[in-house]
LOZA-265157 format. One record per residue (C-alpha): x, y, z; residue in three letters. Coordinates in steps of 0.25 Angstrom, whole numbers, padded with zeros to 4 digits, always signed. Example, Ala and Ser with C-alpha at 12.3 -4.5 7.8 and 13.67 -1.06 7.14 Angstrom:
residues 2
+0049-0018+0031ala/+0055-0004+0029ser/
END
This chain:
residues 660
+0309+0298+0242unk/+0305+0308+0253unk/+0306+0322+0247unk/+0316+0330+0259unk/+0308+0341+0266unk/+0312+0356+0262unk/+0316+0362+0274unk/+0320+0377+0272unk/+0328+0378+0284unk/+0336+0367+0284unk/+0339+0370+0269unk/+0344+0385+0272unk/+0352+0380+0284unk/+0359+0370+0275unk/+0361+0379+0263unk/+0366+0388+0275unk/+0376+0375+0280unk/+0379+0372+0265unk/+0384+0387+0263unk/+0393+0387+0274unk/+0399+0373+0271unk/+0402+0377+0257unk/+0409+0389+0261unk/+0418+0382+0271unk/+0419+0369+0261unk/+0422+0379+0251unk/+0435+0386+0258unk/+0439+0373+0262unk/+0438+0367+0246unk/+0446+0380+0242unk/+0456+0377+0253unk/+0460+0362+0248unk/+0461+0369+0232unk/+0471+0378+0240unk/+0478+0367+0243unk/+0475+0355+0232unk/+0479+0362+0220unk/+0492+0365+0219unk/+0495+0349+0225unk/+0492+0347+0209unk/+0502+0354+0203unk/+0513+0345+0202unk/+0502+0335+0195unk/+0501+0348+0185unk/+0517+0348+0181unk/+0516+0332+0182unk/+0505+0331+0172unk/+0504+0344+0163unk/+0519+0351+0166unk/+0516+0361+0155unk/+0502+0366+0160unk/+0507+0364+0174unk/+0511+0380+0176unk/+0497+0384+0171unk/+0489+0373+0181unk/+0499+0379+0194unk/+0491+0392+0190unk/+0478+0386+0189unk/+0480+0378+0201unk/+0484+0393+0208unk/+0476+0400+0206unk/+0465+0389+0211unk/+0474+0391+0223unk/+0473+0405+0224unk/+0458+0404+0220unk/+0456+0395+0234unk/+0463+0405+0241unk/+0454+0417+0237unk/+0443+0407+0240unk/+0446+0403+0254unk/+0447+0417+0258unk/+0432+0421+0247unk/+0426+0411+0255unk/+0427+0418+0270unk/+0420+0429+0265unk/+0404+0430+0267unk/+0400+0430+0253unk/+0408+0418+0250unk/+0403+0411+0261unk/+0388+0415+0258unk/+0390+0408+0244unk/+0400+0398+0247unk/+0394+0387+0237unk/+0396+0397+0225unk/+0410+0398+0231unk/+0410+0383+0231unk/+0408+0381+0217unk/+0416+0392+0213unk/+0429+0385+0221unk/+0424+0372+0216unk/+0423+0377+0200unk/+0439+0384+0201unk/+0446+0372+0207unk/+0439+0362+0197unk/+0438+0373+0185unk/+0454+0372+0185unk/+0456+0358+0184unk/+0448+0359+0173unk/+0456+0372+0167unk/+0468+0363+0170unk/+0464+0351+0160unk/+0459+0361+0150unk/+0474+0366+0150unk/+0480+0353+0147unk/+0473+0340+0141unk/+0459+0345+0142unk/+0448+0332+0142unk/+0461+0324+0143unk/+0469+0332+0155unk/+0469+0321+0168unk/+0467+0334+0174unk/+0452+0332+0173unk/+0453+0322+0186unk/+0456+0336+0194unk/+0443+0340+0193unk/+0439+0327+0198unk/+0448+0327+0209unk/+0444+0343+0212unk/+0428+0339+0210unk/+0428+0327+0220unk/+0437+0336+0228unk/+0427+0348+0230unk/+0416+0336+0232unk/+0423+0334+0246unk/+0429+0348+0249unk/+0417+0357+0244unk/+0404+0350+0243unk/+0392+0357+0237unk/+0378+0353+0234unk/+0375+0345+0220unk/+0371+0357+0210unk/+0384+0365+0215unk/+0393+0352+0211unk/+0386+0348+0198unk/+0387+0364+0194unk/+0402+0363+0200unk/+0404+0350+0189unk/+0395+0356+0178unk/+0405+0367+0178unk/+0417+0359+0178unk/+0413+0347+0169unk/+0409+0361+0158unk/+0423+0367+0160unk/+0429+0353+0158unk/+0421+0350+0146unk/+0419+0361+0138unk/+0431+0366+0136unk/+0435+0350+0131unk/+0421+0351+0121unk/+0428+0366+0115unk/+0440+0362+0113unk/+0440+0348+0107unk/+0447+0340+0103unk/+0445+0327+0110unk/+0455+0317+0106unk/+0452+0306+0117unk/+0438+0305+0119unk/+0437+0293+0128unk/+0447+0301+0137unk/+0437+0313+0136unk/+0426+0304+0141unk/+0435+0298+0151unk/+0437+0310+0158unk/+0425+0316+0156unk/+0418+0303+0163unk/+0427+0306+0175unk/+0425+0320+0177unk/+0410+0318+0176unk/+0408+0306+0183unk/+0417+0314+0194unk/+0406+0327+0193unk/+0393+0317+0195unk/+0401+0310+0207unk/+0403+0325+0213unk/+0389+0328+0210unk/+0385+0314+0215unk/+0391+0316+0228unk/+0388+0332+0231unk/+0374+0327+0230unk/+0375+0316+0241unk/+0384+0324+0248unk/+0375+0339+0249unk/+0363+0327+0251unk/+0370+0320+0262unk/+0374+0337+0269unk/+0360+0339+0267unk/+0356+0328+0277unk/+0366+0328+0285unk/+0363+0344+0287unk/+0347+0339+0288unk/+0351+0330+0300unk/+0359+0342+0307unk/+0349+0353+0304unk/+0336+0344+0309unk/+0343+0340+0321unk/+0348+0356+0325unk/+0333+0359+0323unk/+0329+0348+0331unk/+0339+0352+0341unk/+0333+0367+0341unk/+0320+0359+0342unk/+0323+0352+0355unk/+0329+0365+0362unk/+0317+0373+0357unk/+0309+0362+0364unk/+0318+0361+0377unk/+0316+0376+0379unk/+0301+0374+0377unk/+0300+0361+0386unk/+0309+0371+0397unk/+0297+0382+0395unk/+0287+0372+0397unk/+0293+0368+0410unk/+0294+0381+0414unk/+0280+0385+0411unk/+0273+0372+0417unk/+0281+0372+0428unk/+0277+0386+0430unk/+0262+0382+0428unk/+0263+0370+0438unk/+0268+0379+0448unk/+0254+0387+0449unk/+0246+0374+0453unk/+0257+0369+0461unk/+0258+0382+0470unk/+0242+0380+0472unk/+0245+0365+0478unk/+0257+0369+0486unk/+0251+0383+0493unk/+0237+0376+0497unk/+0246+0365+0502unk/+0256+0371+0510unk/+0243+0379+0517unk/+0236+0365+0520unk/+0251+0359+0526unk/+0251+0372+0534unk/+0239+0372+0540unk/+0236+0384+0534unk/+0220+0380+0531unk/+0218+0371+0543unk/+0227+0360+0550unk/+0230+0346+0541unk/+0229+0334+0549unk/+0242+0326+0545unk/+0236+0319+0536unk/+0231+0331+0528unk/+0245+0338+0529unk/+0253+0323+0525unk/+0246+0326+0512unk/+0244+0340+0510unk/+0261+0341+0513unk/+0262+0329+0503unk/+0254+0337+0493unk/+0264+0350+0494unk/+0276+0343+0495unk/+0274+0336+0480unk/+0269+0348+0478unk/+0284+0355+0482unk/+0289+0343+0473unk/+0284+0348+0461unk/+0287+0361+0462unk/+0303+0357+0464unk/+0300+0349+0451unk/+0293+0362+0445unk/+0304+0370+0449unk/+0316+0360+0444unk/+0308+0360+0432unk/+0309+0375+0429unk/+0323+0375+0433unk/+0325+0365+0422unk/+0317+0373+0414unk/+0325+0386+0416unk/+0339+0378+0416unk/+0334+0372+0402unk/+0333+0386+0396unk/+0344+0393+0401unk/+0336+0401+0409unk/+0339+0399+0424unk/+0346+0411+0430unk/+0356+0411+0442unk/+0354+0419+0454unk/+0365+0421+0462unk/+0365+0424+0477unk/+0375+0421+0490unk/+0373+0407+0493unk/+0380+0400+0503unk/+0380+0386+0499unk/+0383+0379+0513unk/+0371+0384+0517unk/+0365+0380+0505unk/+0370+0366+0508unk/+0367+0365+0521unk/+0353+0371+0521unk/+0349+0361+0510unk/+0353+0349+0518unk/+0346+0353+0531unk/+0334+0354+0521unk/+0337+0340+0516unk/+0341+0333+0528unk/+0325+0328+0533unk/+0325+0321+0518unk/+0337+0315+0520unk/+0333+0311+0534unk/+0320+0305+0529unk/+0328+0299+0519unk/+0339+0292+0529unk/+0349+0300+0524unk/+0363+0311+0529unk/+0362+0323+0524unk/+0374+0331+0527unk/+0382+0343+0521unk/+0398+0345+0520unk/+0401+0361+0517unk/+0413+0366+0516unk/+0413+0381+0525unk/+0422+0388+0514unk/+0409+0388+0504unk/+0407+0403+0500unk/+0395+0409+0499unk/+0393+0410+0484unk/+0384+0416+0473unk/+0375+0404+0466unk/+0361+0402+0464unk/+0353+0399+0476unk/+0342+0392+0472unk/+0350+0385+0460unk/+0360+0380+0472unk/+0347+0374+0480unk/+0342+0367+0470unk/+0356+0361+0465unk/+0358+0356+0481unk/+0343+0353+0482unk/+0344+0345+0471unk/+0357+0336+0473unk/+0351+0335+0489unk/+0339+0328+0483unk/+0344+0322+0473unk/+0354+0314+0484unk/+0342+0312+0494unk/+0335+0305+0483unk/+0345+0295+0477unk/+0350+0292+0492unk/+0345+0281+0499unk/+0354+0281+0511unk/+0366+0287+0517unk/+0368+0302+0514unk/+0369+0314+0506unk/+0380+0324+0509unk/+0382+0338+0503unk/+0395+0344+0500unk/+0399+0359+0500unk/+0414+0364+0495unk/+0421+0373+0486unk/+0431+0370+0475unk/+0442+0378+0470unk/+0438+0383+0455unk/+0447+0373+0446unk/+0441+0362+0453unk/+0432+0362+0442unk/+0423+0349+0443unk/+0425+0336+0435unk/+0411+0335+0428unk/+0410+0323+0420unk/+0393+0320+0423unk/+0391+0334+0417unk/+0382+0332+0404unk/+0384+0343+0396unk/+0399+0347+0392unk/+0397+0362+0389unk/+0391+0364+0402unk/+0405+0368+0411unk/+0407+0381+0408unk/+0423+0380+0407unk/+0422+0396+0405unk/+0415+0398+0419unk/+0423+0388+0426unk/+0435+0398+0425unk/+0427+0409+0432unk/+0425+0400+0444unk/+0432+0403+0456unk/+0427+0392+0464unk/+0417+0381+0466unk/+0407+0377+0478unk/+0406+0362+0478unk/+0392+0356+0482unk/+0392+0340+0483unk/+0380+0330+0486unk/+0384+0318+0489unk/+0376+0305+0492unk/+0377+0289+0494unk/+0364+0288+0486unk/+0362+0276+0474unk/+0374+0286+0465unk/+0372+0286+0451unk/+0378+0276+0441unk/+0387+0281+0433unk/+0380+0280+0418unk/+0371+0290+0425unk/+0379+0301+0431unk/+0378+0309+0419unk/+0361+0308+0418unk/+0361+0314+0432unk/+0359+0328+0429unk/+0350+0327+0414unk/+0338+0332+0414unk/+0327+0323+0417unk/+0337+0312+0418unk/+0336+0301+0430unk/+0346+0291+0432unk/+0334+0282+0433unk/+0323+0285+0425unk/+0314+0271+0426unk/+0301+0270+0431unk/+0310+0262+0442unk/+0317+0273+0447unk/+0318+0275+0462unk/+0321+0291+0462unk/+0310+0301+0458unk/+0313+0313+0450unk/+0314+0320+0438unk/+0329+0323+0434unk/+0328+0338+0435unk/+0335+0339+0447unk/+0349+0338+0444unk/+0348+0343+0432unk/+0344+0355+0438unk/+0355+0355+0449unk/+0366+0354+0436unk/+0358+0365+0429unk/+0360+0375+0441unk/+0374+0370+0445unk/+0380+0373+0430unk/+0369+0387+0428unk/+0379+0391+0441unk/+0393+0387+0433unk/+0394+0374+0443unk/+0394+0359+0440unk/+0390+0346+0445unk/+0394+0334+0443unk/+0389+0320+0449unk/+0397+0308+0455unk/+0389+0296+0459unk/+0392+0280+0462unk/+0379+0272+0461unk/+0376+0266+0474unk/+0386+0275+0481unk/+0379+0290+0479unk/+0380+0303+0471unk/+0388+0316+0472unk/+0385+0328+0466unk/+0394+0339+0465unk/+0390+0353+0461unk/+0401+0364+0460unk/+0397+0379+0459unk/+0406+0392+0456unk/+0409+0401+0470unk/+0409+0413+0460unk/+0396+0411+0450unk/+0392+0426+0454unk/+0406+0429+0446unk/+0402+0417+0435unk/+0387+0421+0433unk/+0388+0436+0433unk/+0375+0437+0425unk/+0367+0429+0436unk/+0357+0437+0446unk/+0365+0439+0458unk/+0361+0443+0472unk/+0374+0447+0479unk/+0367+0451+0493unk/+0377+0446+0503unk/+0367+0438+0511unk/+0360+0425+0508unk/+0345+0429+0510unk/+0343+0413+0510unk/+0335+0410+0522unk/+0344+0396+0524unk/+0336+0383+0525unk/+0344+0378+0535unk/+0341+0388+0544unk/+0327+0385+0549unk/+0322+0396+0560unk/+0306+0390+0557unk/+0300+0379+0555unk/+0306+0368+0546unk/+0300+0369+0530unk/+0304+0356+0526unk/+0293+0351+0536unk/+0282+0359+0530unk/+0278+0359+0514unk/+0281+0372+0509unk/+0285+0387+0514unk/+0278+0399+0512unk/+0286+0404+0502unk/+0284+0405+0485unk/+0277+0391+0480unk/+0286+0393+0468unk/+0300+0387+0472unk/+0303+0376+0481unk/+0314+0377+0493unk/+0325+0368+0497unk/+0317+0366+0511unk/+0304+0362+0502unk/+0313+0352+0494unk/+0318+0346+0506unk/+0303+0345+0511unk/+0298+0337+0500unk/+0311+0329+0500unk/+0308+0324+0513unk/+0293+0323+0513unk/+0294+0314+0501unk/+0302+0304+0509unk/+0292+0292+0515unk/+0290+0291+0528unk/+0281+0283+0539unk/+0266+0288+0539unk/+0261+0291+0551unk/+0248+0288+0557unk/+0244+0303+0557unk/+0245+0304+0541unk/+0238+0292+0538unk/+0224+0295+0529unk/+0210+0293+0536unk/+0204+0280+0529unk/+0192+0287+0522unk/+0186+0274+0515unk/+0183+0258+0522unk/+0194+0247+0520unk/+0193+0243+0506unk/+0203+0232+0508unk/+0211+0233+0496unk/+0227+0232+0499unk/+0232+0242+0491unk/+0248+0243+0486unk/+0253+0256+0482unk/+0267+0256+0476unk/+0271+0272+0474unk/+0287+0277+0477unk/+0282+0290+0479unk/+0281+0293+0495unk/+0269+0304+0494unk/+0261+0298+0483unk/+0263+0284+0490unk/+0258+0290+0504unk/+0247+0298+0499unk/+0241+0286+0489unk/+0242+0276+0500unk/+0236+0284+0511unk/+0224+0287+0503unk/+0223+0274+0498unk/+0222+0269+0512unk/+0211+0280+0516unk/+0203+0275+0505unk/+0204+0261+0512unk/+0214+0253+0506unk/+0225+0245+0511unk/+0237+0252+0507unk/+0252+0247+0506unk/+0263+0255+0499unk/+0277+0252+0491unk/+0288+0262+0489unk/+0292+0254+0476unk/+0289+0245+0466unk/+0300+0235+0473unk/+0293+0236+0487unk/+0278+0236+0480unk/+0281+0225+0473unk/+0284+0218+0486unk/+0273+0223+0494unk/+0264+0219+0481unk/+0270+0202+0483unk/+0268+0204+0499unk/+0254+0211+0500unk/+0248+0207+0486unk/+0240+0220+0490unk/+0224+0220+0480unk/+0232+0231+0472unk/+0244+0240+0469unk/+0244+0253+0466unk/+0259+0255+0460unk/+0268+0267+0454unk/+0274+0265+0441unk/+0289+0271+0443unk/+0294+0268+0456unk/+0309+0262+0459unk/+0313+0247+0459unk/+0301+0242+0452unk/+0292+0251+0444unk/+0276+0250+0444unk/+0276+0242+0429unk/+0286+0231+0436unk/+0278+0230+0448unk/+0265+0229+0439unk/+0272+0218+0431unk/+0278+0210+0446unk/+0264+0212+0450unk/+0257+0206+0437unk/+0266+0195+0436unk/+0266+0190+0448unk/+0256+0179+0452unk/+0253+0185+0465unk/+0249+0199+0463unk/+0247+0198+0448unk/+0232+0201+0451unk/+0235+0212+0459unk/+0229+0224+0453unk/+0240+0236+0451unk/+0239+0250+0449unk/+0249+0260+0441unk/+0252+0273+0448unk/+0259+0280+0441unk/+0267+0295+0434unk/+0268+0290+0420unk/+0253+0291+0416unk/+0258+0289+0400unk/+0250+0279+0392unk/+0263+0270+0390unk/+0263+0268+0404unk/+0247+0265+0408unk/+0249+0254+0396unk/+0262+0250+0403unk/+0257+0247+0417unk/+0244+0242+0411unk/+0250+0232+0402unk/+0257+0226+0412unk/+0246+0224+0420unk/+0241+0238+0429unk/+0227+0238+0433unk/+0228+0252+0432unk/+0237+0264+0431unk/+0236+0278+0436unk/+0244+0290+0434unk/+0248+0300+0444unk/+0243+0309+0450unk/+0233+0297+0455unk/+0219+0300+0460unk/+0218+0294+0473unk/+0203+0292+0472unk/+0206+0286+0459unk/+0215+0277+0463unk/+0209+0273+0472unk/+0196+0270+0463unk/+0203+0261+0454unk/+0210+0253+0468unk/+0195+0249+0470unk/+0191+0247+0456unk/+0203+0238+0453unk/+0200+0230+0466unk/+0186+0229+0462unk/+0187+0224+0449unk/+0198+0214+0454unk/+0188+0209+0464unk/+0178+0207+0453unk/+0188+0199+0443unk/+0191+0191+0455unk/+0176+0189+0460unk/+0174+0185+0444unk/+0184+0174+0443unk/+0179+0168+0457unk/+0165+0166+0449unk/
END
């Protein structure tokens, strides 16, 4: 048997429980003797009429004793030995049963049973630990006992024993029980106390994981600063002119370079809204202009994209007191987010007010305690922004997933939409900092409306918030463009540190495909090799840089968008090898591996893992069913290319041995 671990803390924190249950267990036990006791007088005048008038006192003054012990039992002393106090209410109410058959018929008095009953009573109403109750029926058992052995005179013997065998068989079962009882509190205050401390343990480490991605991200901004500020004076022409070739990649470079510094920077909001510390700073924002400015900037994605972008803004908007930044990055957001999952048609935004008990209906919302019912009272007034879209919509198990943390409603390695499931997290995070609320409605295949409701009067709600009450808004709008257009250059000589709307919408656009022209093509800087390459990758500026390269070292170079289309391509070209991504939509890299592998035609087609997840789990995965070799991102292009000819030439070989 395994000896239990002392544990010092979780034995003062249950002495410290134990205490305070027998105080409260101990005004309860008095209470019921308040009322219990007296319900057996009439059995006293029933059974024993003579002593009747003496056991009415006895029975009173138990009474009178649980009074005075309800009331002993709130002071701080009680309470500090409540277990003593315990005992001492368990001893009197049995002790006078005990007086009672010493009164009357002694060893033979029928009354014996009401220390039974009072025993098994106490069992229930005032549990204590083993020692306390075998001290408890030591004591009563002695003054039951010895009093018989003084006196004497024991005319019925076998009666003697068979109350005797009652009463003790009743003691051991009390003792029997207390033990498995204070054993079972004991585990069951185990289970609680571990589980509080593993609790404590997963918030101490959620507070370190939020300073982690506070100090990492801080570190990556360094290096990144150093890639973004040489390339944005290479895209400029600032150290001599780029043919457009050179400024293709040195603009692809920058604007993944843009990306990861919104991913930084949604990371480090995470971070702050993670540990309470996000602050709100308050200015005059008009949010039609707002609103307007953002779809100017997003209208060239949304063209690239084949998509309407337009804006419905109701004139009576006032100018309020919110966040600025908080309120681009909410809108940002939900723009994005709509562009992403919208294959046609259009995206609309919508801009009103509601009156102040038009409180929204928010049943997607995933934390009860989050509506502040108290704040809600203070507002005098709502401003009502809606995205709207006819993109794929949300099913309906889903809806309530949509704004975890990390969280996607797809999250295979088939999954058509990139992205990391910080994004409208964020956006609930910054609505609810600013007493607002957002809720999602979505049909899947019809589209997705997000509806976000902020306070016209948070500078009255959120007193305590850095305020700027300058009249003006200093804003240079977006919109207003007097130069030339930033979306059409990489980045803006401003702080490398944060990213504005315009630079969102920049790489938004830049990220979507579009025709090469002749101009952009690489210079073939090595002879034909002849090898008929297919590369499968449904990232546009990873596809676009790995296949021209791959062409200027001489091969013959087709591309897919996705596993679907590449497995196509793959049966139609049986192409000398395929270079293939693991997680891309429709069909992912293993599926393709195992279509290609199986297959009579192209099962001697050699095959290529490219991929993000560089684990060892997966290298077996793709080699198992049949890779002929895997690489992890960020690839070597020259390396790449190295193992294309080594895999070729080997291939060559086997064949050239099997003609022999």
């Amino acid at each position: 048997m395994q000896r239990r671990q002392h544990n010092p803390d979780l034995e003062l924190a249950f002495a410290r429980e134990s205490l305070e249950r027998a105080a409260q267990d101990t005004r309860w036990g008095v209470l019921n003797t308040l009322f219990m006791y007296p319900v057996f007088i009439p059995l006293d005048f029933l059974v024993y009429p003579d002593a009747a008038p003496i056991f009415m006192w006895i029975r009173f003054g138990v009474v009178a004793l649980s009074i005075a012990m309800h009331f002993v039992m709130r002071l701080g002393v009680a309470q500090r030995h409540a277990q003593l106090f315990g005992i001492f209410a368990y001893l009197y109410c049995t002790l006078a049963i005990v007086l009672m058959v010493h009164l009357v018929d002694g060893y033979a008095s029928p009354y014996y049973a009401g220390i039974n009953l009072v025993l098994i009573s106490f069992l229930f109403i005032l549990p204590m630990n083993v020692k306390q109750t075998a001290f408890v029926c030591a004591v009563v058992y002695a003054a039951y006992i010895v009093p018989i052995g003084l006196i004497g005179g024991v005319d019925d013997f076998a009666l003697l024993v068979n109350n005797n065998f009652f009463l003790v068989s009743t003691m051991l079962l009390v003792v029997i029980s207390s033990y498995l009882a204070t054993n079972m509190r004991r585990k069951e205050f185990t289970s609680r106390f571990e589980l509080a401390r593993a609790n404590e343990e997963l918030k101490k480490l959620d507070v370190v994981k939020s300073q982690f991605f506070a100090s990492i991200s801080h570190e990556i901004r360094t290096p990144l600063t150093s890639i973004m500020a040489p390339t944005d004076s290479l895209f400029r022409g600032d150290v001599g002119r780029l043919t457009e070739v050179q400024k293709r990649l040195v603009g692809q470079v920058h604007r993944n370079a843009l990306r990861l510094l919104d991913l930084i920077n949604q990371m480090l909001d995470f971070a702050k809204f993670d540990a309470k510390k996000m602050r709100l700073h308050l200015k005059r924002v008009s949010m039609p202009r707002v609103v307007r400015n953002q779809v100017a900037l997003f209208q060239e994605v949304c063209r690239r994209k084949g998509l309407a972008l337009d804006c419905r803004i109701d004139d009576t908007v006032p100018v309020v007191f919110l966040d600025h930044e908080k309120i681009e990055r909410i809108l940002s957001n939900l723009i994005r987010n709509a562009i992403k999952f919208t294959e046609r048609g259009s995206v609309v935004i919508e801009l009103g007010t509601a009156s102040p008990d038009a409180s929204p209906d928010t049943p997607e919302r995933h934390d009860p305690d989050a509506g502040d019912h108290a704040t809600m009272d203070l507002v005098t007034g709502w401003i009502e922004l809606r995205v709207l879209d006819t993109g794929i919509g949300i099913a309906s198990r889903h809806l309530r997933r949509v704004f975890q943390r990390f969280q996607q409603v797809d999250g295979s390695t088939t999954r058509r939409y990139e992205g990391t499931g910080l994004g409208l997290a964020i956006v609930q995070e910054a609505v609810e900092l600013q007493h607002g609320s957002i809720r999602v409605d979505s049909q899947e295949g019809v589209g997705t409306t997000f509806t976000v409701r902020l306070p016209v009067n948070l500078d009255e709600i959120e007193p305590g918030a850095d305020i700027d009450r300058r009249q003006d808004d200093r804003r240079q709008e977006e919109a207003d463009f007097d130069g030339p257009d930033r979306r059409m250059r990489p980045r803006r000589n401003e702080d490398y540190g944060k990213i504005s709307v315009s630079d969102i919408a920049f790489v938004e656009s830049s990220s979507i495909a579009r025709p090469e022209t002749d101009d952009e093509a690489i210079p073939q800087t090595r002879p034909s090799t002849g090898i008929r390459v297919l590369y499968i990758e449904d990232n546009a500026d990873l596809r676009d840089y790995v296949s021209k390269m791959l062409r200027s070292f001489g091969h013959t170079v087709a591309t897919a968008v996705d596993g679907v289309s590449g497995w196509q391509r793959v049966r139609e070209a049986l192409p000398d090898i395929v270079i293939s991504d693991v997680m891309m939509p429709g069909i992912d890299g293993f599926e393709l591996l195992r279509l290609v592998k199986t297959t009579d035609r192209t099962q001697r087609i050699p095959v290529i893992l490219i991929t993000a997840k560089s684990e060892t789990d997966a290298r077996i995965e793709g080699l198992q069913i049949g890779a002929d070799d895997y690489l992890a991102k960020p690839i070597d292009i020259r390396e790449l290319d190295a193992r294309i000819h080594n895999i070729i030439a080997d291939r060559k070989f086997r064949d050239a041995l099997t003609r022999a």
